[in-house]
N, C-alpha and C positions, 0 to 999 in steps of 0.2 A: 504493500500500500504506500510505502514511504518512497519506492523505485523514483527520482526524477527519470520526466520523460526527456527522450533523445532528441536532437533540434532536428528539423527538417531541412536545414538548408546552411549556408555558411554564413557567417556572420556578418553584417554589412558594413560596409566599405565606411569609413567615421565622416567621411565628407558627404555623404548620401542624408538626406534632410531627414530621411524616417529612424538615421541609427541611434542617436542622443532615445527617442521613445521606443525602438526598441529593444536598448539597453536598460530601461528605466522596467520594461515592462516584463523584460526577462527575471527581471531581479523581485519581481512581484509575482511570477505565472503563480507559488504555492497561497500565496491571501485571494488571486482573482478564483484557484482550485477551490478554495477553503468556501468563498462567498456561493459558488455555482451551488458545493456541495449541501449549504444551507437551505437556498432556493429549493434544490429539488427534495430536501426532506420535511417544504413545506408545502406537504400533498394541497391542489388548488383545485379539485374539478370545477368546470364551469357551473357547473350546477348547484355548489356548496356555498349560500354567499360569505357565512362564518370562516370559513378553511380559508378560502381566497382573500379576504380583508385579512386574516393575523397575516399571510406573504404579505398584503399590500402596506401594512404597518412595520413590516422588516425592510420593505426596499425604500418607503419614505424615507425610514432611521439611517439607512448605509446612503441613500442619496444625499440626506441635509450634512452627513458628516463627510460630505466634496462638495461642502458649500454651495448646492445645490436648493431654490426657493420653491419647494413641496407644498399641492392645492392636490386634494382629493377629494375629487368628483363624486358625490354619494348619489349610491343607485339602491334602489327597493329593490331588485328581484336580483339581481347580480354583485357582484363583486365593487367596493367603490375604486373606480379611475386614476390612477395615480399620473401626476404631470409633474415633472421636476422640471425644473429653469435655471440653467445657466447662463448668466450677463455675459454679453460682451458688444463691441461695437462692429456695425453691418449689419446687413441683413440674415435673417432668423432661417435657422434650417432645424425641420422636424426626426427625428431618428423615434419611429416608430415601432410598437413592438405590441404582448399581451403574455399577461401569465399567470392563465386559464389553462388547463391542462383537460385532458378528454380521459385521462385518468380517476377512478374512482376512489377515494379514501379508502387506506387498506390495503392500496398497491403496492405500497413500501414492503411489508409482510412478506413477496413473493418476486417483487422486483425492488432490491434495495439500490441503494447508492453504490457503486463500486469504482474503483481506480485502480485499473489492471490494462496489461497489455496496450500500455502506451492509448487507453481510451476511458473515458467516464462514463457511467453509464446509468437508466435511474431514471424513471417516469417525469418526463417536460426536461431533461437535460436538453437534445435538441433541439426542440421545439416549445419553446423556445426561450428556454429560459438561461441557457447562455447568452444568445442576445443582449439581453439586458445588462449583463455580467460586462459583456465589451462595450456597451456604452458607456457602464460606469465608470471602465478605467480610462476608456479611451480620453473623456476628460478629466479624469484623473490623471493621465501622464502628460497631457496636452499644458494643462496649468503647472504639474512638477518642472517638467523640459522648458516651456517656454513661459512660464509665467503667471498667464491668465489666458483665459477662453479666446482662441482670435475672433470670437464671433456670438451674435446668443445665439445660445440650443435649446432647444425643447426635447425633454426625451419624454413620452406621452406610453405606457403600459396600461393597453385596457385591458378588460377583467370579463368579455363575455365574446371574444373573437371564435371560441371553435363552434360557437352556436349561433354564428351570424350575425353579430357584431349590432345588435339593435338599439340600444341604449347607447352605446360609445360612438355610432356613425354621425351624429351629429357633432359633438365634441372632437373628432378625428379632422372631420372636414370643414372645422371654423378656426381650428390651429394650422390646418395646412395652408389654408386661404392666404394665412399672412406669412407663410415661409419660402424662402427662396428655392427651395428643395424638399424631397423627402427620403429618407435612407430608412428603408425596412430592415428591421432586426430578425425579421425568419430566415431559417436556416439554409444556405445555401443547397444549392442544387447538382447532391451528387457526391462520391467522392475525391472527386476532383477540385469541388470547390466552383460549380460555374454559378454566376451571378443570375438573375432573371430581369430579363428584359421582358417581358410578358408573361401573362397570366390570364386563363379562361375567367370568363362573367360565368358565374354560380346562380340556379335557381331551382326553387321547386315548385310542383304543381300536383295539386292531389283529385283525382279524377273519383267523384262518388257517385255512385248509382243506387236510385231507389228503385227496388222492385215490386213485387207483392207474394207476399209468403204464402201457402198451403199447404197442405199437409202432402207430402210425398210420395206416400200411398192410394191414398182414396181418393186427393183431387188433384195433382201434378198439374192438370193444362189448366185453373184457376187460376195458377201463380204463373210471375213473370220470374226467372231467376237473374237475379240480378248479377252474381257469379257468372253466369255463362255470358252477360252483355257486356261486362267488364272485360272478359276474354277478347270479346271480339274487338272492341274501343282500345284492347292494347295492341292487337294486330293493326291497327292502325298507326298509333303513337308509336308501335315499332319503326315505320317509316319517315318520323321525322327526323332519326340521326343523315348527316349528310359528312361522312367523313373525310372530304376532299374539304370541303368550309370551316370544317373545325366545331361541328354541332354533334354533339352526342346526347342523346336520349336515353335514360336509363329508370324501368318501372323496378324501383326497389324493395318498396312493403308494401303485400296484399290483405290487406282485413274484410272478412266477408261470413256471413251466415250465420246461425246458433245452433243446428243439430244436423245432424245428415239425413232425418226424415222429414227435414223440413225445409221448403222452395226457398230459396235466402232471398229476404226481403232487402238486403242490404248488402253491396261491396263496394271496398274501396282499398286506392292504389296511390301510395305516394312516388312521384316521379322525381329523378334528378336531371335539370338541363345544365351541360355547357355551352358557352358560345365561344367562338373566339374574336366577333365584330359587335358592335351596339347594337348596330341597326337588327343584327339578328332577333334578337329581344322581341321586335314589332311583328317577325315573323313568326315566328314561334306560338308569341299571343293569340296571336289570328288563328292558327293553326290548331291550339286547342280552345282554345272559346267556339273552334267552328265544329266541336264532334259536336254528333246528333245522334243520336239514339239508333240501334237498327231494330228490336223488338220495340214497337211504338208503346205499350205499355207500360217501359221502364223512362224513366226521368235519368239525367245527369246533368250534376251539380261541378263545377270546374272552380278551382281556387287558388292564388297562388301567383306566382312569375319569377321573373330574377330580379333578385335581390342584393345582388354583388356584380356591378358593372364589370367588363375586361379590361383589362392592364393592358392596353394596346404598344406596340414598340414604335412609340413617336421618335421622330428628329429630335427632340428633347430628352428623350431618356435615353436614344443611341449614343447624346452626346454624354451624357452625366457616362455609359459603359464605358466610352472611350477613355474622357479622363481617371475612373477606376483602374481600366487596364494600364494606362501609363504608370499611372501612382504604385499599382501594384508590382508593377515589374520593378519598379525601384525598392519593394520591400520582399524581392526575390520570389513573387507570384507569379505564375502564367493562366489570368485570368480569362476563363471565355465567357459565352453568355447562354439562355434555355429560356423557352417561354415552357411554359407548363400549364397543366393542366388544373390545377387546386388554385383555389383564390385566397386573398389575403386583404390586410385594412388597408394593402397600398394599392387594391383595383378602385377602393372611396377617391384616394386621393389625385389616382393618374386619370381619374375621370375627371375631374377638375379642371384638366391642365396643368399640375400642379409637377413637374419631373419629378419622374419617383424612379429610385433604382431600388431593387428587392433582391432579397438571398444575402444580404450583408453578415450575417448570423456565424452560427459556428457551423462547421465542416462534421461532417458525418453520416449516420443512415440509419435507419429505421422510424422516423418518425409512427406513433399511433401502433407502435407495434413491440413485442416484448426485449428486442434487439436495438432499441432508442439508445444510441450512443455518439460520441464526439469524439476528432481526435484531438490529444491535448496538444501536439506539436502544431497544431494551426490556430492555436488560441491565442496568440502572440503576433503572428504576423497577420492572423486577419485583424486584431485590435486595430494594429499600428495603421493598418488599411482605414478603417475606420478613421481614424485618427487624421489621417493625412488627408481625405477626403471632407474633413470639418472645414481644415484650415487651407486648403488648394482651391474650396468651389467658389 
């Protein structure tokens, strides 16, 4: 447990503008270790708002003590918002994050914290609660090295992102309005480390059918089965993936019926959409608002849409990858880029207008899966990445 881990790369050149932070942040990897390993043993599911405010009351306390000006956003059903402010003069960039975990209290029991084989490991380590971890230091080294913030920062962790971010989208996208930039805290893409320059729009839609129950035996053609109309309304919503566009359609939970001798008065299907254009949204809508019933005696009820715009790969965020990749090469990265599939707080913000670059996080794999791990040799220079991208943009 004690093993320091082995650097990933040689040490940089003293005249290179990232080597002063990171030599500062070498000499700190086991307190940035120590703080992550804190985080993730404070189980947060999103669902818990108790569990999720005592983290949000640990990262206030390690944030006010980097002189950082802490406003927590109270929310009733979720988790309260933590926004920490760092001064500086220029204009304001967001480094956005959440830490909310899709883990249930009690996970620790069967997946604990571990630090072995050169990786941490341990329910919301990736995802993303290292994030947070390199923004703390990242202006933490920024003010050691050179003094004071070149700039203000906002680091904004909301508390209800892995359930669609409903109460924090407001607050996300009235901080970003006034930010020159946005730097997402989720985890990089891969383990290579590639950045996200794109991201699918997320939505759901839940198709219900009323039918008319009877009894299954004695009067079968009375009833309408609502089950078998539902079948056929998915044979259809089958056909609106279009995977050359970037739209996939996926009918995920079926609920339907009360006994097997009896017509099911009732089914329903929640569906998940991606897009990978806006305008797709309008078509989509149309698309299911236009089913119609095919047994005329069953009704359907349609609800729902997308709810998480796309992180489209503007001229604006190409530019923000390009300055990453230079910056990174200077802190001995060879950074590429991935638009993916899963959305994040930064499709609110790149809807906007707002340049957002995403995947700035920690390096690793398994998110949402019992193999959630980081490596620690890239905790360091991705910081400094961070870091140098505060004070370069």
């Amino acid at each position: 447990m004690n093993a320091q881990p082995k650097k990933a790369r040689k040490t940089l050149s003293t005249s290179s503008p990232a080597a002063a932070l990171e030599e500062y942040l070498q000499s700190h990897l086991g307190a940035m270790i120590n703080v992550i390993r804190d985080l993730v043993q404070y189980e947060s599911p999103s669902n818990n708002k108790h569990a999720v405010d005592e983290l949000g009351q640990y990262l206030a306390d390690v944030f006010r003590g980097a002189r950082a000006r802490v406003t927590m956003h109270w929310n009733e059903r979720y988790g309260d918002h933590m926004q920490a402010d760092f001064d500086g003069e220029g204009e304001r960039i967001l480094l956005l994050g959440h830490h909310d975990t899709v883990w249930d209290l009690g996970t620790l029991k069967t997946m604990p914290f571990r630090q072995e084989n050169g990786r941490l490991s341990g329910p919301g380590v990736l995802d993303m609660k290292t994030g947070i971890v390199q923004a703390l230091f990242a202006m933490d080294a920024l003010r050691a090295v050179r003094g004071k913030s070149p700039r203000p920062v906002t680091v904004l962790s909301v508390t209800d992102e892995e359930v669609g971010s409903e109460s924090s989208r407001k607050i996300t996208e009235r901080i970003a309005r006034e930010c020159k930039a946005v730097f997402v805290l989720e985890p990089s893409f891969g383990l290579h480390g590639a950045l996200k320059t794109g991201r699918k729009g997320v939505g759901d839609y839940t198709i219900r059918v009323h039918g008319k129950a009877a009894h299954a035996g004695l009067d079968p053609r009375k009833g309408a089965n609502a089950i078998l109309e539902l079948s056929r309304q998915l044979l259809k919503v089958e056909k609106f993936t279009d995977f050359p566009r970037g739209i996939t359609v996926n009918p995920g939970v079926i609920r339907g019926g009360t006994r097997t001798n009896v017509v099911a008065a009732e089914a329903i299907c929640d569906v998940d959409v991606r897009i990978s254009k806006l305008q797709q949204s309008a078509v989509l809508e149309k698309k299911f608002r236009g089913l119609k019933p095919i047994d005329q005696r069953c009704t359907l009820e349609i609800d729902g849409g997308v709810n998480r715009p796309p992180m489209e790969r503007t001229p604006a965020v190409a530019k923000l990858f390009k300055l990453a990749q230079r910056l990174g090469a200077d802190c001995g990265l060879q950074l590429k880029e991935a638009s993916v599939g899963g959305g994040s707080d930064g499709n609110f913000t790149a809807a906007l207008g707002v340049p957002t670059l995403d995947g700035l996080g920690a390096v690793g794999e398994g998110a949402h899966a019992v193999n959630e791990s980081i490596l620690v040799d890239q905790l360091v220079p991705r910081t400094v990445l961070l870091a140098r991208l505060i004070e370069e943009l």
